[in-house]
C-alpha positions, 0 to 999 in steps of 0.5 A: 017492342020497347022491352025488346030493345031495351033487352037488345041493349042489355044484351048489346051491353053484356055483349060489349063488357064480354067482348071487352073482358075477351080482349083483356083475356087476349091481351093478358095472353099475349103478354104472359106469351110474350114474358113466357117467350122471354124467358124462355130466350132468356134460359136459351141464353143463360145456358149457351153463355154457361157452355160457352164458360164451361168450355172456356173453363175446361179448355184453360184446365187443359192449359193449366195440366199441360203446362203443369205436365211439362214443368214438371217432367222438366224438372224430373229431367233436370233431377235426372241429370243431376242425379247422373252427375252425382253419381258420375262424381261418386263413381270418380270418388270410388275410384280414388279410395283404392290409392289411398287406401293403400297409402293408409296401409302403408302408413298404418304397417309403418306405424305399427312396425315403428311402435314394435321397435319402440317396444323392444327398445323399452323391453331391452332398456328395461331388461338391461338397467332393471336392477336384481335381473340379469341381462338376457335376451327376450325372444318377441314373436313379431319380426325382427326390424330391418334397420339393424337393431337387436332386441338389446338395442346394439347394432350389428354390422350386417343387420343380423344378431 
């Protein structure tokens, strides 16, 4: 009997250090589910507060393009207007070079006829004290002035040589 009990005690002992080692077992299963839960919850978190910049992200870019579409079509709407006035100005300009452009005719066909008659009262000078020559007349094809003047540079009483 002596054996048994002291077998039943080893027995009770082996018992004792399984149950113990179970416990430990146990234990270090709850707390690796414990840590396995946290960071589980903790990845839970991190991806719901990576949506929530997301979202807060893209919400502000929407901001940010609509604000850039509107500043921008305000200044294309600005240039448009700009460039209607430009071209109101260019049009009113246009409009004030048939004017002057007759004038210049004007001046240019005065200065033309004024340069004709300079020439023929250097041809008749030149005709007249040109010494060896003979004073002749000189028919030019232009016109003949309206002030008067024959080509040798005497004034008639009607205008006609």
């Amino acid at each position: 009997m002596q054996r048994n009990i002291e077998r039943f005690e080893t027995w009770q002992e082996a018992y004792r250090n399984m149950k113990k080692i179970i416990d430990d077992f146990e234990r270090i299963g709850d707390r690796l589910e414990r840590r396995i839960n946290e960071v589980a919850e903790m990845q839970r978190l991190s991806e719901e507060r990576f949506r929530q910049e997301w979202n807060d992200w893209t919400a502000d870019d929407q901001k940010r393009w609509k604000q850039f579409t509107i500043s921008n079509d305000e200044v294309w709407r600005s240039h448009d207007k700009e460039f209607d006035r430009f071209v109101s100005k260019i049009t009113e300009l246009e409009s004030m070079f048939p004017p002057i452009q007759d004038s210049l005719g004007r001046i240019w066909s005065l200065e033309r006829e004024r340069a004709q008659l300079y020439r023929e009262r250097y041809q008749s000078l030149l005709l007249e004290f040109d010494t060896g020559s003979k004073p002749t007349t000189v028919k030019l094809p232009s016109a003949v002035p309206s002030n008067g003047t024959t080509t040798n540079g005497t004034n008639t009483p009607n205008g006609n040589p």
